[in-house]
Backbone as CSV, one residue per row, in Angstrom:
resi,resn,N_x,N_y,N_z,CA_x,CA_y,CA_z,C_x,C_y,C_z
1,UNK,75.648,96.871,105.806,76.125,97.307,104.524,75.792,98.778,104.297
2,UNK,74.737,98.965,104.555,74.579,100.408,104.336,75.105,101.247,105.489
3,UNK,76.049,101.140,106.829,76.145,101.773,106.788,77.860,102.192,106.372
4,UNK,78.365,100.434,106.152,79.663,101.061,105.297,79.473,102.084,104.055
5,UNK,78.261,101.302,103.216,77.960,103.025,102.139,77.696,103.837,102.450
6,UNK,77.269,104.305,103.682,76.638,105.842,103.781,78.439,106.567,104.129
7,UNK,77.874,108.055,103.808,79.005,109.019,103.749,79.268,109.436,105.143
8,UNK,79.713,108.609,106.082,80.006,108.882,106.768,82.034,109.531,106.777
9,UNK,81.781,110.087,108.117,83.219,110.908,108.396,84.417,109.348,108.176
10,UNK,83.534,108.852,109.145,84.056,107.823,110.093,83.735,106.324,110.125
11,UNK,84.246,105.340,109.668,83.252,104.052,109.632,83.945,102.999,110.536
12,UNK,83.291,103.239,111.748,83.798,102.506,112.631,82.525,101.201,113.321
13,UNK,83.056,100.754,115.003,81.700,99.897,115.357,80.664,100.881,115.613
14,UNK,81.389,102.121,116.063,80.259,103.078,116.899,79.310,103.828,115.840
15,UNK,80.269,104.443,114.644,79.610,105.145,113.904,78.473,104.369,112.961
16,UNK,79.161,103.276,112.614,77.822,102.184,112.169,77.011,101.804,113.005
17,UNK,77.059,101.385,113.949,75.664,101.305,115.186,75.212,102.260,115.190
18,UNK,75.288,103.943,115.375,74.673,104.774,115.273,73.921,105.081,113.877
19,UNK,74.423,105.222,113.560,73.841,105.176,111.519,72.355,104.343,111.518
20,UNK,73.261,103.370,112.239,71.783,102.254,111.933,70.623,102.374,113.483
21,UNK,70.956,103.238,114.398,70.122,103.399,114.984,70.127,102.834,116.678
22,UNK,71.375,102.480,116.503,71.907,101.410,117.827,72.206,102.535,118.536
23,UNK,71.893,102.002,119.947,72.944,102.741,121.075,73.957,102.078,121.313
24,UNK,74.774,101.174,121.030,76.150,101.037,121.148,76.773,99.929,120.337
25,UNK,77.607,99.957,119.755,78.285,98.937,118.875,77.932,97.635,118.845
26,UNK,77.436,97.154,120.220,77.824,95.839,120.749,77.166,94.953,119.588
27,UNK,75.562,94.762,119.548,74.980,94.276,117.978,75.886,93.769,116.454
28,UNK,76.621,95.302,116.810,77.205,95.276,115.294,78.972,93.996,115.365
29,UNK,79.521,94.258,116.409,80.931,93.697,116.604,80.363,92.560,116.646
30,UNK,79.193,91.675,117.554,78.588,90.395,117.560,78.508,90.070,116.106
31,UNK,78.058,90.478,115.503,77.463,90.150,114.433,78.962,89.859,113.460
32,UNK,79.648,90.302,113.780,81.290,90.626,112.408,82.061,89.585,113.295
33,UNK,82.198,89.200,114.639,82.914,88.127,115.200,82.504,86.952,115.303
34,UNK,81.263,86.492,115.631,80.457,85.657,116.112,79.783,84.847,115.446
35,UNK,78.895,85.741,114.309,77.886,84.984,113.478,78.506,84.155,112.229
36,UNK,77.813,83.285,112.197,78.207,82.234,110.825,77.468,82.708,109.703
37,UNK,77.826,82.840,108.453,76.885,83.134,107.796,77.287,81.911,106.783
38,UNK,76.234,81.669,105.725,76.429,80.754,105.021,76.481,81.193,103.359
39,UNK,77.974,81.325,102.898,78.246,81.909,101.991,77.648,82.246,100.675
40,UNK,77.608,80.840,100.583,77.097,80.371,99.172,75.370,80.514,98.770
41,UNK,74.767,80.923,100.178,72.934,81.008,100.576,73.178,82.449,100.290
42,UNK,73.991,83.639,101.061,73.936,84.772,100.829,74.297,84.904,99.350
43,UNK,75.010,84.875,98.856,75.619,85.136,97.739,74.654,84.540,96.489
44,UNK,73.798,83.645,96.758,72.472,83.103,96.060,71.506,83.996,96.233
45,UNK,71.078,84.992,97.210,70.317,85.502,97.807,70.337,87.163,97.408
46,UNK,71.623,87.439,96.930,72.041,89.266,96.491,71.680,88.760,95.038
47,UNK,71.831,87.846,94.822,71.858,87.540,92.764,70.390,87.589,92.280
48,UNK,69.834,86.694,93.409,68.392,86.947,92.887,67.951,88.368,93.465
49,UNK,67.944,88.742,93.990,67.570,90.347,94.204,68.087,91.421,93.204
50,UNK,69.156,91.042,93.183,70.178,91.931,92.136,69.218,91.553,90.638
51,UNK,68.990,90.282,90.536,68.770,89.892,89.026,67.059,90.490,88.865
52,UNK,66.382,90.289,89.815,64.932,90.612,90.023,64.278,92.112,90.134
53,UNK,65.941,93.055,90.256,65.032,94.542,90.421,66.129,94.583,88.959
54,UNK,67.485,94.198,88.572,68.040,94.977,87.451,68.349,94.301,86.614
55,UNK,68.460,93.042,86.665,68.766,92.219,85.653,68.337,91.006,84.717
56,UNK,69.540,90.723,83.928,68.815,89.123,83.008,68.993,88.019,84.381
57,UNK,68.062,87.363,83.845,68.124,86.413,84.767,68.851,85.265,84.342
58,UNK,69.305,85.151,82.852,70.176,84.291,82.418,71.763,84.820,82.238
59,UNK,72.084,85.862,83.060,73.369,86.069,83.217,74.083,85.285,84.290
C-alpha cells in the first residue's frame, strides 16, 4: 500500500519492489496473484486501527 501512495513517477511491479526495498518484483506479483487474503478479517483489521489512532469507535 504504501508504495501505491508514495509519489512515485511510476507504479509498477518493479518500482514498488524497489520502494519497498526488494531486489526484484517477484515478492510483490506473488503476493497480487497467488495469495488469499481473507476479506472480511482485513477489512475488520484497517477499522480497528483506523478507529484506535482516529476515531469513534461507535461509528
Amino acid at each position: 500500500m504504501c508504495g501505491l501512495a508514495a509519489g512515485l513517477d511510476r507504479r509498477n511491479g518493479w518500482t514498488i519492489a524497489e520502494h519497498a526495498g526488494e531486489v526484484s518484483p517477484d515478492g510483490m506479483q506473488r503476493l497480487l496473484r497467488r495469495a488469499e487474503f481473507d476479506v472480511d478479517g482485513v477489512r475488520d483489521d484497517v477499522r480497528e486501527l483506523v478507529v484506535g489512532h482516529l476515531g469513534d469507535p461507535d461509528a
